[in-house]
C-alpha positions as CSV (number, residue, x, y, z in Angstrom):
1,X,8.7,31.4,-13.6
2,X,7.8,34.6,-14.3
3,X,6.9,37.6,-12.3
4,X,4.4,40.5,-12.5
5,X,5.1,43.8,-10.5
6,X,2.5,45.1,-7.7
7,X,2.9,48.5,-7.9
8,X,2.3,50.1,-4.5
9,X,-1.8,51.5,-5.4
10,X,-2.6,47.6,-5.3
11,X,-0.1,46.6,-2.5
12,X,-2.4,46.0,0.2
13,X,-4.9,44.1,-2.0
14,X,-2.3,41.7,-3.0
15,X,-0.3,40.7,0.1
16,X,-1.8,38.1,2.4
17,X,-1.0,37.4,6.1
18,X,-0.1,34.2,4.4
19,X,3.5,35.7,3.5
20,X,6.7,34.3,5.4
21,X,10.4,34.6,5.0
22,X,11.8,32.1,2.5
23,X,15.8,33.1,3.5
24,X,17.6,36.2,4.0
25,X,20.5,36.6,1.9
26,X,23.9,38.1,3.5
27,X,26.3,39.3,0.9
28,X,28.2,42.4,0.7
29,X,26.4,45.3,-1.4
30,X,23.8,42.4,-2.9
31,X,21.4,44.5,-1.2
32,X,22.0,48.2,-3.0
33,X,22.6,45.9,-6.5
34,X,19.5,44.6,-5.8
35,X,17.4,47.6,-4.6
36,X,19.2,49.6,-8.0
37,X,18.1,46.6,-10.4
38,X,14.8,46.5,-8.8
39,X,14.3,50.5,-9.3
40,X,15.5,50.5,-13.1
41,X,12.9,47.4,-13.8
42,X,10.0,48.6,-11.8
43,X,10.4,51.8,-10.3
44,X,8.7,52.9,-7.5
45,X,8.5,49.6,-5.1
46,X,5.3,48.3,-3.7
47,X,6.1,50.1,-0.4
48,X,8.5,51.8,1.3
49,X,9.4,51.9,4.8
50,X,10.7,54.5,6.9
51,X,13.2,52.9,9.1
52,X,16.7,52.1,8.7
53,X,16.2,48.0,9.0
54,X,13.9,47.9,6.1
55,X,13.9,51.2,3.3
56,X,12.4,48.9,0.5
57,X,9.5,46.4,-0.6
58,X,9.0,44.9,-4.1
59,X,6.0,42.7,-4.7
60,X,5.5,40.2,-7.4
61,X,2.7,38.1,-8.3
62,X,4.5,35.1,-9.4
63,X,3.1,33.5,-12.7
64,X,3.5,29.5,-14.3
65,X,3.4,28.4,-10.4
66,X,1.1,26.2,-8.8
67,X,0.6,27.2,-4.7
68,X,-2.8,25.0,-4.6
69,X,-5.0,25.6,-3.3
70,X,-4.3,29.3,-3.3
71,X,-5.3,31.2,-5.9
72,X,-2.4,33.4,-6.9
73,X,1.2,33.3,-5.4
74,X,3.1,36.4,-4.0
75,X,6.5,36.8,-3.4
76,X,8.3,39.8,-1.9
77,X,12.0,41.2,-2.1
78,X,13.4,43.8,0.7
79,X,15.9,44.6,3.0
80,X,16.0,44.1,6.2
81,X,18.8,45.2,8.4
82,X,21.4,44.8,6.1
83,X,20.8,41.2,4.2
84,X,18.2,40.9,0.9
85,X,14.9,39.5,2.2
86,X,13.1,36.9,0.2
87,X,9.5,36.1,1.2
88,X,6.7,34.1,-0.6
89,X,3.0,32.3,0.5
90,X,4.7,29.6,-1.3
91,X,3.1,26.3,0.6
92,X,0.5,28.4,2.5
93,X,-3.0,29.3,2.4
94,X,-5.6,31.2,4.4
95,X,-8.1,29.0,5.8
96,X,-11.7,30.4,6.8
97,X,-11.1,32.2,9.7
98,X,-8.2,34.2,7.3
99,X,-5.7,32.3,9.5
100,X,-2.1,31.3,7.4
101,X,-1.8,27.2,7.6
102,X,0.7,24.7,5.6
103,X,-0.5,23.0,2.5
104,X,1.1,19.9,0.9
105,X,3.5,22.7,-0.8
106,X,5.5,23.3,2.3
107,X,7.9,21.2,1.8
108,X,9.4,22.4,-1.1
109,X,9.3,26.0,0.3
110,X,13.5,25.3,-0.5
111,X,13.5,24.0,-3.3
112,X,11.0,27.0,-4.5
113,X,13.5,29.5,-3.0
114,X,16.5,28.0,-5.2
115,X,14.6,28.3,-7.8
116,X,13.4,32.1,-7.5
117,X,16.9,33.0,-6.6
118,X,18.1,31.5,-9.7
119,X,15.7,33.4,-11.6
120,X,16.3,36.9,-9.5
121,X,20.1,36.1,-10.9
122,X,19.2,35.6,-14.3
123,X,16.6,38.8,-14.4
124,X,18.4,41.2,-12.4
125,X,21.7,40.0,-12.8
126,X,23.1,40.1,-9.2
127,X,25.2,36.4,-7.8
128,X,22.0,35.4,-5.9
129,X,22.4,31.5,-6.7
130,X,25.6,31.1,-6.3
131,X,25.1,32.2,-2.5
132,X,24.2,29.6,0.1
């Protein structure tokens, strides 16, 4: 797995309505480590929100992946009230009418999460796998 910043001028070219929360992730100060890695690596995130429940956005296109029959595959890291927010179009597509549906993928929407935690851990190196 690898992954490849969006920086915030492509943001809304990039994100699909096909996005959806793989987990949330509740431990204590994961979210700051997180948000601190994630500004050292990539700096500015893909978008920032004003409010208090969410103050951060980092988009990824994710590379050496298959999310058939999508053509790319997004996955996003924020906050959101407090816990570390992991989302992904990871086993859906858009079908014609630009409405998000399941593909044969969905089912290993968890076992796709384990393994992007694992990796987050590795790259930013924050106890993300370890948490369950």
């Amino acid at each position: 797995m690898q992954l490849e910043f969006i920086p915030v001028e492509e943001f809304y070219f990039a994100l699909t309505l096909a996005v959806r929360t793989l987990e949330d992730v509740e431990i204590p100060d994961l979210t700051a480590q997180v948000k601190s890695r994630l500004e050292r690596e990539c700096g500015q995130p893909s978008t920032v929100a004003a409010a208090s429940q969410n103050t951060f956005n980092y988009v990824f296109r994710v590379l050496d992946v298959d999310n058939s029959p999508a053509k790319q595959l997004i996955v996003s890291i924020a906050d959101w009230q407090g816990k570390l927010r992991l989302s992904s179009d990871y086993g859906w597509t858009l079908d014609e009418e630009r409405k998000p549906i399941r593909t044969p993928l969905f089912q290993q929407r968890a076992e796709f999460s384990h393994q992007l935690r694992s990796y987050l851990e590795t790259w930013l190196e924050v106890p993300l796998a370890v948490a369950d």
